[in-house]
C-alpha positions as a printed NumPy array, in Angstrom:
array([[ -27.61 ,   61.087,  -92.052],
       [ -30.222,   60.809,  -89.655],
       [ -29.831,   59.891,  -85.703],
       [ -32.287,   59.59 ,  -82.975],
       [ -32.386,   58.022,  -80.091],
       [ -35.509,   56.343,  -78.614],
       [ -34.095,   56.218,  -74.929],
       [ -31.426,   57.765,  -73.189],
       [ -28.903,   54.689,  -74.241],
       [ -30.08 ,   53.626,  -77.83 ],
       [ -28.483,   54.942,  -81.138],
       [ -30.078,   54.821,  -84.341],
       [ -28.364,   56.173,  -87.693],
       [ -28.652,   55.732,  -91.214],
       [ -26.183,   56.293,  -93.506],
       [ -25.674,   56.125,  -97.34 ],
       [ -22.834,   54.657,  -99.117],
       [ -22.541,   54.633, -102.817],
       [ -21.446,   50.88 , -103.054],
       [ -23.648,   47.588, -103.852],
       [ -24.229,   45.703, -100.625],
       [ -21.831,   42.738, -101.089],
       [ -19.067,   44.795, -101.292],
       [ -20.124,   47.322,  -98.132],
       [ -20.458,   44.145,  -95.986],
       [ -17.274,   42.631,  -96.906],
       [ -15.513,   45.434,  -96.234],
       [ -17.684,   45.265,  -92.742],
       [ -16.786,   42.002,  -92.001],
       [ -12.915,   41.239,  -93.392],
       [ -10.115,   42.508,  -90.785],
       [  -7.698,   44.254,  -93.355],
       [ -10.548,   46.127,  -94.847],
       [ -11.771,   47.13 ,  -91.588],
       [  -8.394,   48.419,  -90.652],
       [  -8.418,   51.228,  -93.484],
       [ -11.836,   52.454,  -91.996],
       [ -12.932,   52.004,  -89.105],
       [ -13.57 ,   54.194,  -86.541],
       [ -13.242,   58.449,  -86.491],
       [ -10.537,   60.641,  -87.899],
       [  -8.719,   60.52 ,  -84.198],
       [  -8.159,   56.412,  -84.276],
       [  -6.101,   54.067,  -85.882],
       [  -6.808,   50.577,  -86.134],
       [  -3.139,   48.806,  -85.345],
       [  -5.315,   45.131,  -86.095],
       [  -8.286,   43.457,  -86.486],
       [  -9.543,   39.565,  -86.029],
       [ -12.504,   38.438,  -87.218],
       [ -14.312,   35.197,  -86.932],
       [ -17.611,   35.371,  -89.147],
       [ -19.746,   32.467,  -87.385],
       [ -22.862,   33.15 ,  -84.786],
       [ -20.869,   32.747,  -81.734],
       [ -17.691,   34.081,  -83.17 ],
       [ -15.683,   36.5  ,  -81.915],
       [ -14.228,   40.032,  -83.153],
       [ -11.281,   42.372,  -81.786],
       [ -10.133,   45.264,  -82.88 ],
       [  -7.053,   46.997,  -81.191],
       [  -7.08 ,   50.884,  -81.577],
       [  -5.214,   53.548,  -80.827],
       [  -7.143,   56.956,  -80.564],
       [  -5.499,   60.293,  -79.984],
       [  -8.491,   60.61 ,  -77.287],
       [  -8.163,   57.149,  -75.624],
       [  -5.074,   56.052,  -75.939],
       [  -5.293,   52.473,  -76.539],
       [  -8.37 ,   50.487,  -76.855],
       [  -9.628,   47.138,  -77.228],
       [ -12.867,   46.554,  -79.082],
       [ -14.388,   43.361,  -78.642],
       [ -17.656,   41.217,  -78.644],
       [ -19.526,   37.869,  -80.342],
       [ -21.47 ,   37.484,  -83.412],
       [ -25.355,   36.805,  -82.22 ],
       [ -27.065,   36.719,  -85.939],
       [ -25.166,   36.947,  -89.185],
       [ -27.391,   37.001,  -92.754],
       [ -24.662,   37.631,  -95.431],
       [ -24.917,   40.016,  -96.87 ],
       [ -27.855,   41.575,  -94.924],
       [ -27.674,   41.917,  -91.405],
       [ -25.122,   41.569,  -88.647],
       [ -26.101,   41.616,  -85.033],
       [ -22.946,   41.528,  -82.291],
       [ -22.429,   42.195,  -78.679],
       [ -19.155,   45.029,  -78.263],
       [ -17.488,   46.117,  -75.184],
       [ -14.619,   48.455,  -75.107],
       [ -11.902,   47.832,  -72.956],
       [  -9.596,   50.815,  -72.265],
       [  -5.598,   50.292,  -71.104],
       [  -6.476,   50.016,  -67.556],
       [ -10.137,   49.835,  -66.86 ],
       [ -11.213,   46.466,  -68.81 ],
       [ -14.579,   46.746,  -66.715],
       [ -16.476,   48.518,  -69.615],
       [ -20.076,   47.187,  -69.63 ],
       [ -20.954,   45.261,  -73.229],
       [ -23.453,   46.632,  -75.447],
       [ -25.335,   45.436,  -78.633],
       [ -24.712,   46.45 ,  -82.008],
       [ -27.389,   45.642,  -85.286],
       [ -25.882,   46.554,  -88.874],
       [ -28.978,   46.281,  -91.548],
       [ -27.929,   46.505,  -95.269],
       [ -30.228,   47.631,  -97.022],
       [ -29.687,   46.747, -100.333],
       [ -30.411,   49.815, -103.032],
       [ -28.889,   48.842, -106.25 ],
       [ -25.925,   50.454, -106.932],
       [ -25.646,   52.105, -103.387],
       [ -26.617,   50.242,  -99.882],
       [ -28.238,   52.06 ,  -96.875],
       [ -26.82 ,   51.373,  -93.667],
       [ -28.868,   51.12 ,  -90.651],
       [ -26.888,   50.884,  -87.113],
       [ -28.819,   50.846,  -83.664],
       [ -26.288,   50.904,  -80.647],
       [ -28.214,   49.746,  -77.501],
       [ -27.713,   48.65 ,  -73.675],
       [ -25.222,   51.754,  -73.754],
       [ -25.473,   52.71 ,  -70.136],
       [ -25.904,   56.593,  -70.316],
       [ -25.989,   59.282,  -72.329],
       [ -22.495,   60.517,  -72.25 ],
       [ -21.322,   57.093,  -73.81 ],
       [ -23.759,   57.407,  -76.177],
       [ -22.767,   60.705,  -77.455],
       [ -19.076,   59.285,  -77.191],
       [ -20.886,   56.188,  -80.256],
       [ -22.529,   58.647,  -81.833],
       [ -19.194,   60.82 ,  -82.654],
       [ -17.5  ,   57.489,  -83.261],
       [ -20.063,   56.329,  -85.58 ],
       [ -20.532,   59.256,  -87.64 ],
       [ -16.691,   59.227,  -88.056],
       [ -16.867,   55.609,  -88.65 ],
       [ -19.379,   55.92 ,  -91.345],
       [ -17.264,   59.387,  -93.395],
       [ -14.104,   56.931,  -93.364],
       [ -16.206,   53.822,  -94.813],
       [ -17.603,   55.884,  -97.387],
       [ -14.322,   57.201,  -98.472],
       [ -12.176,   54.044,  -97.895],
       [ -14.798,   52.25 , -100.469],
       [ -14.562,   55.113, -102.921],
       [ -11.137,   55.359, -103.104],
       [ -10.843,   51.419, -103.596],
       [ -13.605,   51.393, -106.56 ],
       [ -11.667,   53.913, -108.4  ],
       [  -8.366,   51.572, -107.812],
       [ -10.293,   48.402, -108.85 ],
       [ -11.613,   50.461, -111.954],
       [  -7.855,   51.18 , -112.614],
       [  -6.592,   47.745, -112.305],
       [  -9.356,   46.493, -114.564],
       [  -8.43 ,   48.584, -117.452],
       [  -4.802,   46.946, -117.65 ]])
């Protein structure tokens, strides 16, 4: 995994999965996948809405050992299936819902048998929140990876019946 920022409030990572890239965006993009894995370790996602269109909109409602409970939210900007998603995202903790909205762009990057992700968080406003993305990420990413391993070795099992 590499990250590096190129100001103060931009994050940039990389991350490989071993899964084609149709089934790494799905599992992006459809609200009872994302609810197995997303976000770090310390959250649970309790549900997730998602309306795929440019000018959509996407919540998630999580509950993190850290935060208590939290609302992520935002609108689709771009969407090329299965190659690029580009969204706004504001988090809105239980009493303070005046959490300034950043910009999120997911590349796929299509590698056969195994997709590389590309994420760059921007318009975070300082450094401490985005150290507090970068932690989420990388957490975010480990749970993807596994959640999509553990479900390929399920849909291999199913297959053989």
């Amino acid at each position: 995994m590499n990250i590096t920022t190129e100001q103060t409030a931009v994050l940039e990572m990389r991350h490989l999965v071993a899964a084609p890239r149709n089934r790494v965006f799905a599992a992006w993009t459809t609200p009872e996948e994302i609810q197995h894995w997303f976000g770090p370790e310390s959250c649970r996602v309790q549900s997730a809405r998602v309306d795929l269109n440019v000018g959509g909109e996407y919540c998630f409602e999580v509950f993190s050992q850290r935060m208590g409970e939290v609302k992520i939210r935002g609108a689709y900007k771009e969407i090329v299936v299965p190659e690029r998603l580009v969204y706004t995202w504001k988090c809105e903790f239980d009493k303070d819902l005046s959490a300034e909205e950043s910009l999120v762009t997911v590349d796929f990057i299509d590698l056969g048998s195994s997709t590389e992700i590309r994420l760059k968080h921007e318009q975070l406003p300082n450094d401490d929140v985005r150290q507090d993305h970068e932690h989420g990420w990388i957490g975010t990413f480990e749970k993807l990876e596994r959640y999509l391993r553990v479900a390929s070795k399920v849909s291999r099992f199913y297959r053989a019946f």
